[in-house]
N, C-alpha and C positions, 0 to 999 in steps of 0.2 A: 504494500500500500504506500503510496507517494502521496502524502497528505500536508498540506502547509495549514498549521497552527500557531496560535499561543504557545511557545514554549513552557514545559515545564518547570522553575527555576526556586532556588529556595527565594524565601520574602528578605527584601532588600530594600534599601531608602533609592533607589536609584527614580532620576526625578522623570516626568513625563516623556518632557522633551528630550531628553538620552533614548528613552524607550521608542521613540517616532520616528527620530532620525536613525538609528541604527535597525529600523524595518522600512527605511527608505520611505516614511509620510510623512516628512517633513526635513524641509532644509535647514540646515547650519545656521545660515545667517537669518533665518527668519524665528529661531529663541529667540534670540535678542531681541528681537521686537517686540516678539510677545509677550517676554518679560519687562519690560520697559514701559508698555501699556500697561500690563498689570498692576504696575505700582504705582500709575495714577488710575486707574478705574477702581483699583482696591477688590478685586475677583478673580477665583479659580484660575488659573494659567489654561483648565482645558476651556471652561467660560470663554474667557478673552480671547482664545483662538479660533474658534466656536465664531464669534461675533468680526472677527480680521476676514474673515472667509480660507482662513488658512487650513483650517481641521475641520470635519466631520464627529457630530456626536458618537457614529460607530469609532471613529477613529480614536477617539477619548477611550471609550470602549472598552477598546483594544487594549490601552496602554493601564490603564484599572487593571483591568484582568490580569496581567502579565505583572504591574505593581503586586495583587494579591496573592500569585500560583492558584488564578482559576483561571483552568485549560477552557480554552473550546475553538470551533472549528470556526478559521472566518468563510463565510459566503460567497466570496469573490475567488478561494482558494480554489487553483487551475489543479485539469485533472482530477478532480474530487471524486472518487467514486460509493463513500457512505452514504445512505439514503437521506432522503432531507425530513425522513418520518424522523429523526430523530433529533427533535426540535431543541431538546435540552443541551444540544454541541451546536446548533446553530445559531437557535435566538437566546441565548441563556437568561436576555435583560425582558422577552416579551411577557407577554400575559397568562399564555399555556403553561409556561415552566413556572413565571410564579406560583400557580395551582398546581405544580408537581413540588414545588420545594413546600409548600404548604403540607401537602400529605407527607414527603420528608420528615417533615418537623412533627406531625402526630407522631408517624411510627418509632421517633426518638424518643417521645415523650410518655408515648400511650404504652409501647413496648418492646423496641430495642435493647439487650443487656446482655453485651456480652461476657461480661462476668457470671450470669446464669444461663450462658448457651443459647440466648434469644436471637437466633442470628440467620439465622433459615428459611424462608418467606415463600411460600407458594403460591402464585400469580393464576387461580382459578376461574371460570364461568361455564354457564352451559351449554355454550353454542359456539360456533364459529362467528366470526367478524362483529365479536363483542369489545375488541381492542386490547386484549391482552397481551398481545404482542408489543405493540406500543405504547403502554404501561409498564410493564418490566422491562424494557431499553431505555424508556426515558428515566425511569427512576432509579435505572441501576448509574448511569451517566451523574443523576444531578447527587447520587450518593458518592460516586466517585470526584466530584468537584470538589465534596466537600472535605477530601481529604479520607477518605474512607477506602481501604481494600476492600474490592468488591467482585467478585464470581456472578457474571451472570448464566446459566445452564439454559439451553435448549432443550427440556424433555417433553416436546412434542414434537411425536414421532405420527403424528396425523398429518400435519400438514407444518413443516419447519418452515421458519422466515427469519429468523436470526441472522444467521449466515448471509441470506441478500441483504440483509439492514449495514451491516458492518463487513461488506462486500471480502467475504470470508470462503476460502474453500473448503468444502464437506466431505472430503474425502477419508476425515476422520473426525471424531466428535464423540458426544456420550454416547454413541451406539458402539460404537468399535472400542472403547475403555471399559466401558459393560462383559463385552465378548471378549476380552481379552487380548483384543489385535492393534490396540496402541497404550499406549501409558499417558501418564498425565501430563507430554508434550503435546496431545490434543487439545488443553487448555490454550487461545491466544493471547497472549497481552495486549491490547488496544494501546499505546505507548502515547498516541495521540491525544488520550484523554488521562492521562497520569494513573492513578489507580485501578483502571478497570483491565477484568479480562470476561473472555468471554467462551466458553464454551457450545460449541455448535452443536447440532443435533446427530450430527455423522448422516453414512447412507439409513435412508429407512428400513428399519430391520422387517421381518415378517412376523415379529412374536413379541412385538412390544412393551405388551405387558409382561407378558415371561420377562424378559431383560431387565424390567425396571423392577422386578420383584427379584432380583437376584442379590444376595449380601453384597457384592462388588457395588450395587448403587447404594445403599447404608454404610458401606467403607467410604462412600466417594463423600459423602457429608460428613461424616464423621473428620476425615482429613480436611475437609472442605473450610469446617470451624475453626480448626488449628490454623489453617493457612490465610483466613482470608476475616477480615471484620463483618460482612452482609454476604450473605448468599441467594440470589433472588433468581426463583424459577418457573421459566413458561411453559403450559400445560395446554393441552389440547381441551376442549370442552366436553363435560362430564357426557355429554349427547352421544357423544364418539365410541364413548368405553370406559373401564373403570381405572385408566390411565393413571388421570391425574389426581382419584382419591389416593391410588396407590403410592402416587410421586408426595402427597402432602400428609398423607398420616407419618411420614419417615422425614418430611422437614418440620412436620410439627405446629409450623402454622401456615395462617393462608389467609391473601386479602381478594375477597370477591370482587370479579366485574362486573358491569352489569350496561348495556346500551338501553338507552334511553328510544322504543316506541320499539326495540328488537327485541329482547329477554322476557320471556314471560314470567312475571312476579311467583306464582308459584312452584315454579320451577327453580329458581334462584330462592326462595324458600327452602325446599325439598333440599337444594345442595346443602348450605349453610346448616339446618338444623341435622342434616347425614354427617358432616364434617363433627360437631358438637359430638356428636355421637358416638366418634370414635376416638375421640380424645383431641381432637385438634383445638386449637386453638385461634377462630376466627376472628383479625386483630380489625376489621374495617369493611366498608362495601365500596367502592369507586361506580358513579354511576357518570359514564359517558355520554356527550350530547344531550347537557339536560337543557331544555327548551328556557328560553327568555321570555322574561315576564312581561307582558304587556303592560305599555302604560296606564296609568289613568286615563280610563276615556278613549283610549285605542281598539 
């Protein structure tokens, strides 16, 4: 993958304008100016350059991000071949991702803990194109932003999309670590995004469930904990098979999805209170596309 990013870097006082000029957005001799303005307008240096027409608010952006060690992908970046579903390496500053660090912030607070093994998250629904896929890539991203090792697994073996998201080859993945025909260099590291790796689903086996009920996936969490701070995993829809109760009784928890005008309420019931049932731990519901409220009088 040939990817142009925010570098990774420890946090340093290094000022704006170093960080502009040394990614070629901005000239030498135009600090000076903008520091010059600055100290009579008495405003931010990205402000005042903002207002010179020298810099772009992404361009500030940019140099924020790379000021804090939060990775993410610029938009302009040539040959990009990640998908753009994964909005939390794109737009890290827009509206989507805020309502992904939001859920973030419950699951640190509601129940993340890794000192009790709280670290294993299974990314559940009942159907297909309920968004679970892109749910557990954006959330395993803005976990990794945040300084966090993070494993994200592909174990659905129904229909895999990991591997297109993070334009990744499948030719080994949890299916072939399952069977014993790669080891845990199936895992990739995403380096582009600091913390994250990601495990692909591999070829699709024929015995699915056989595989994921075999001790080798209870070994792969087990090590998984050791290795890694979050371990967040996407499942195919209960519709399918008994897949992914099997993938989340063994991580223990699980945050339900649910599309808005797609999911049938009792069906997503029927999951949730089956999950309970077996000891899981069901930490939240995500309900995507929930419709806008009409105004008064609309």
């Amino acid at each position: 993958m040939s990817i142009s990013v925010v570098p990774t870097v420890p946090r340093v006082n290094r000022p704006i304008g170093a960080i502009l000029v040394d990614a070629g957005r901005l000239a030498r001799e135009d600090v000076e100016r903008i520091l010059n303005a600055q100290k009579q307008r008495g405003l931010k240096f990205g402000e005042v350059a903002i207002q010179m027409g020298l810099l772009t608010a992404e361009d500030v952006q940019y140099a924020l991000a790379e000021q804090f060690s939060f990775p993410y992908i610029h938009p302009a970046s040539e040959g990009l071949q990640i998908s753009r579903e994964l909005e939390a390496a794109y737009e890290p500053f827009g509206p989507a991702v805020e309502r992904l660090r939001s859920l973030r912030s419950q699951l640190l607070l509601r129940w993340y803990n890794k000192s009790e093994r709280r670290q294993v998250l299974s990314v559940v629904g009942t159907q297909r194109r309920e968004g679970r896929t892109y749910l557990a890539a954006n959330l395993a991203v803005v976990f990794a932003q945040l300084g966090e090792r993070t494993l994200l697994i592909d174990a659905n073996f129904r229909s895999p999309r990991l591997h297109e998201l993070f334009s990744l080859q499948n030719r080994s993945g949890l299916s072939t670590l399952l069977s014993g025909r790669s080891g845990h260099d199936a895992i990739v590291h995403i380096t582009e995004l600091a913390g994250l790796f990601v495990l692909p689903s591999g070829p699709v086996p024929p015995n699915p469930l056989e595989l994921l009920g075999q001790p080798a996936f209870t070994d792969l969490l087990m090590n998984a904990r050791n290795s890694f701070d979050l371990v967040l995993i996407d499942t195919p829809g209960t519709s399918e098979g008994d897949d992914a109760v099997m993938v989340t009784v063994q991580a223990g928890a699980a945050l339900a999805v649910a599309r808005n005008g797609h999911t049938r309420v009792n069906a997503l019931r029927g999951l949730v209170e089956g999950l309970g049932q077996v000891g899981v731990e069901v930490v939240g519901t995500v309900l995507n596309e929930v419709p806008r409220r009409k105004k008064a009088g609309g």
